[in-house]
C-alpha positions in Angstrom: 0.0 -12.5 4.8 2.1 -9.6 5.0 1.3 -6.0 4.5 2.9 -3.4 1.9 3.8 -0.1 2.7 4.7 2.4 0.7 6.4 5.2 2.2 6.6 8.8 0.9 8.0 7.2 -2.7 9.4 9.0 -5.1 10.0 7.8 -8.9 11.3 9.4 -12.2 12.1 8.3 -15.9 15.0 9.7 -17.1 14.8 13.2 -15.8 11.7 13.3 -15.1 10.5 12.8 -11.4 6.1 11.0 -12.1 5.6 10.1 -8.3 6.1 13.2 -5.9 6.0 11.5 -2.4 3.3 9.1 -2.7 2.4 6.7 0.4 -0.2 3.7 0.5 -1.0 0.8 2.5 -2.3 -2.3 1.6 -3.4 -4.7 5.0 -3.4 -8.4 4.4 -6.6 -9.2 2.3 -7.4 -5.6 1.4 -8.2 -4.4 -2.2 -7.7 -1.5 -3.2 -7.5 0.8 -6.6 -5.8 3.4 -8.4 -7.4 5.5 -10.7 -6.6 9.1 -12.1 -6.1 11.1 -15.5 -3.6 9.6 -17.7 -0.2 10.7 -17.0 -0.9 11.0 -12.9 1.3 8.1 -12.3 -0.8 5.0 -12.1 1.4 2.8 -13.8 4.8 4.0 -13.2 3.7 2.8 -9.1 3.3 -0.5 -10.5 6.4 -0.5 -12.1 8.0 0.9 -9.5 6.7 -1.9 -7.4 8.2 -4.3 -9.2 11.1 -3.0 -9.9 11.1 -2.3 -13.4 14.7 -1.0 -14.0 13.1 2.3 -16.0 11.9 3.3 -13.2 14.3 4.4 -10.8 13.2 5.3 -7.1 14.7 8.8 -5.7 13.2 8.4 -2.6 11.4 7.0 -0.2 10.7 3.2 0.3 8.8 0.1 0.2 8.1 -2.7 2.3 5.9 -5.7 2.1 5.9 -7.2 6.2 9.3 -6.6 7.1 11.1 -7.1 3.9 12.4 -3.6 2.2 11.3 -4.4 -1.5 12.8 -1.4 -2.6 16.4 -2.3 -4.2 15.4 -5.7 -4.6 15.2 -7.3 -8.2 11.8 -8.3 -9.4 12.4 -11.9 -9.3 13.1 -12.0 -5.6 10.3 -9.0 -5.0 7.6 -12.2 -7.1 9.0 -14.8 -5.0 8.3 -12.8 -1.8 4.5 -13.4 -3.5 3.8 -10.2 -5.7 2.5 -10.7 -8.8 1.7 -8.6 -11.6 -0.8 -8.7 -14.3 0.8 -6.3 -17.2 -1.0 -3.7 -19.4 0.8 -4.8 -22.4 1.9 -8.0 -21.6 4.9 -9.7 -23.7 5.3 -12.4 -26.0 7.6 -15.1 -24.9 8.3 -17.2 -28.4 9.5 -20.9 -27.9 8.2 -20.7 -24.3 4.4 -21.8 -24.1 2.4 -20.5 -21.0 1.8 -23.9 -19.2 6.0 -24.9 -19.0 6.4 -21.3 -17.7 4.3 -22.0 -15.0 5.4 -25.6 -14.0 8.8 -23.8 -14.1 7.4 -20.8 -11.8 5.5 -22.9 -9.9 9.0 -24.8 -8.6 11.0 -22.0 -7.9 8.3 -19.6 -6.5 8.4 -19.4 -2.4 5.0 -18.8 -2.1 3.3 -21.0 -4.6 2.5 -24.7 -3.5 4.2 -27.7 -4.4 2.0 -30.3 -5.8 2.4 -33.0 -7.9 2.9 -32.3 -11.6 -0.3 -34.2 -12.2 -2.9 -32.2 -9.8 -0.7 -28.8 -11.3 -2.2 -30.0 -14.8 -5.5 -30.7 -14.1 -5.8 -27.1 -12.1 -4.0 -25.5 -15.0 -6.4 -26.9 -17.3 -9.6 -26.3 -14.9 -8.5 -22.6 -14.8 -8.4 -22.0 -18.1 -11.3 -23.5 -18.7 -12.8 -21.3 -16.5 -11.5 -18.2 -18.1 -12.6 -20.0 -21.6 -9.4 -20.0 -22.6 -8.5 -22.7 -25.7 -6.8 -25.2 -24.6 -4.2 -25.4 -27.5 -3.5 -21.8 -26.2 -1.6 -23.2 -23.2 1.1 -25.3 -25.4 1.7 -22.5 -28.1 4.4 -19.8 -27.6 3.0 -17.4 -24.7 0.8 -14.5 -26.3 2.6 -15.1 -29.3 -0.4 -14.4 -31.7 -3.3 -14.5 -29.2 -5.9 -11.8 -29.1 -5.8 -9.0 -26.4 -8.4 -10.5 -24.6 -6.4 -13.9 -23.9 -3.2 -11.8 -23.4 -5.1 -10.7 -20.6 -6.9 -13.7 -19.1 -3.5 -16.2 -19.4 -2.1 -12.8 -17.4 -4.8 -13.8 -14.7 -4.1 -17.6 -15.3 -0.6 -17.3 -14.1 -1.4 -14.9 -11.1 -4.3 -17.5 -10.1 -1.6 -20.8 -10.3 1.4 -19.7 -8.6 -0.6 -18.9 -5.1 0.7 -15.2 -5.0 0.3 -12.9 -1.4 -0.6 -9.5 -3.4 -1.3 -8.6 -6.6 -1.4 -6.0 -9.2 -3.8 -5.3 -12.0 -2.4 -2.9 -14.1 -5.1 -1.9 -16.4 -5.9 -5.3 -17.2 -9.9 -4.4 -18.0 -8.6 -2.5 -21.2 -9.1 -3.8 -24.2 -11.7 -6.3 -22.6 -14.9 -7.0 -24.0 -17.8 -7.7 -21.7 -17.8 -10.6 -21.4 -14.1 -11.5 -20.8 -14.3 -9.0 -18.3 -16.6 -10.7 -16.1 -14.6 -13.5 -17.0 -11.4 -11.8 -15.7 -13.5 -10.1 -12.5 -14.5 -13.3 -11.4 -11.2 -15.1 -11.4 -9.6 -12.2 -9.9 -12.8 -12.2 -7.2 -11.6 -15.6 -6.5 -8.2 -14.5 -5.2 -9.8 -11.7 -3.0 -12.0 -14.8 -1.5 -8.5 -16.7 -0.6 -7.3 -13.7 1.4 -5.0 -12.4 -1.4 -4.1 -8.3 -1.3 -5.3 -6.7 -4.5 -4.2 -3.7 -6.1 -6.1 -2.3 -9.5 -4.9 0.6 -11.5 -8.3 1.4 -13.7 -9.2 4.3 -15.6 -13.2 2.8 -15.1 -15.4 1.7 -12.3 -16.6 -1.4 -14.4 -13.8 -4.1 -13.5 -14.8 -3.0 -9.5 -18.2 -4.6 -10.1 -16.4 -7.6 -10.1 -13.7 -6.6 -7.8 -15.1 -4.9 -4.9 -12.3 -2.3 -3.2 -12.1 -1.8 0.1 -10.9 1.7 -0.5 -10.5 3.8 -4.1 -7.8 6.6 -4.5 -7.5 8.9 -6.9 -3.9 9.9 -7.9 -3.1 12.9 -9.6 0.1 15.0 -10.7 2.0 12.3 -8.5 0.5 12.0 -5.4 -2.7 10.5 -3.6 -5.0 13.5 -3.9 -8.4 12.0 -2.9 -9.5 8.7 -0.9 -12.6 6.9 -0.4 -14.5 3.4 -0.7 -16.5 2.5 -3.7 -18.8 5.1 -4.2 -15.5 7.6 -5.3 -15.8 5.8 -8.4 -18.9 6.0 -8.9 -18.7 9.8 -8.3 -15.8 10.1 -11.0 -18.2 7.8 -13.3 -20.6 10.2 -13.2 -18.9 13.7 -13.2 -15.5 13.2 -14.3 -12.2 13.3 -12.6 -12.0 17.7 -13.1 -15.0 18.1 -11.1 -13.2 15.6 -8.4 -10.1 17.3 -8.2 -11.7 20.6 -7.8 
């Protein structure tokens, strides 16, 4: 699987410049996570990622093997095999979540193709697993579902389509405990297949699920600090202005 690089990026909204020369990368089968005071930039590099056309990149690049991402539009950047898990993820009305993903599953290069039968049956094993209601999967997607199964049919589709890398933006907020073990798990799974993980978290809790290889702290717009697991534990316990000191 290939490896992203991010090189010296810098993004801005408007007129207003969040990521100041930020670089990161992300070796095949690696997890790592983003955390930081609000406002540092966490999700505007997930965005950015992505693609999102808000965010527009002033500088700087990124790559994922030998493709440039950057300039590319988000549909070809997910069928390159990056996924992303949203913080507020979107209702879709007349769409319901399993036709989206027969639909995705087709056109995506790095999902699978199987037959529409054995797709079903792991569609319906899958959510099973995340304890999802069946009916869920044939109503408009997260039109009227909770927060909690926002979030898990989130990690449904990123679990189906076979992705290289993916990005958890936040997706342990608004999680009780026990969807987020729920969540953890499925997203443990992918780290077992060899997929790259990256996890923007405000808390260390989701990363007793999902053990990181390395932790960063980003701050102001840049990668300030870097560590393994026990940095999170540190800003757990004393905060992120003692780390930043």
């Amino acid at each position: 699987m290939p490896t992203l690089q991010i090189k010296n990026l810098r993004v801005k909204i408007d007129d207003k410049e969040i990521l100041k020369g930020l670089s990161l990368v992300i070796r095949q089968g690696e997890t790592h996570a983003i955390m930081g005071p609000n406002g540092g930039g966490k999700s505007t590099l997930a965005q950015a990622i992505m693609a999102h056309p808000k965010y527009q990149i002033t500088g700087g690049n990124v790559f994922f093997g030998k493709t440039k991402t950057s300039g590319l539009p988000a549909n070809e950047i997910a069928k390159l095999g990056i996924l992303m898990a949203f913080q507020y993820p979107q209702s879709i009305p007349g769409v319901s979540a399993s036709h989206l993903l027969k639909i995705a599953a087709r056109t995506s290069k790095s999902a699978k193709r199987i037959a529409l039968a054995a797709f079903n049956q792991q569609l319906q094993a899958t959510a099973k697993s995340l304890k999802l209601p069946k009916e869920l999967l044939s109503r408009s997607l997260n039109e009227g579902f909770s927060g909690g199964e926002k979030k898990k049919t989130e990690i449904l589709q990123l679990s189906l389509l076979n992705p290289k890398l993916v990005i958890l933006d936040e997706t342990d907020s608004g999680l009780d405990v026990d969807a987020l073990k729920l969540v953890g798990r499925q997203a443990e799974k992918l780290q077992k297949n060899g997929v790259s993980v990256l996890i923007i978290t405000h808390y260390q809790r989701i990363l007793k699920y999902v053990m990181p290889d390395y932790v960063h702290v980003l701050h102001e717009g840049r990668i300030v600090k870097s560590g393994k697991k026990d940095l999170a534990e540190e800003i757990e316990k004393k905060g992120y202005r003692k780390i930043l000191k």
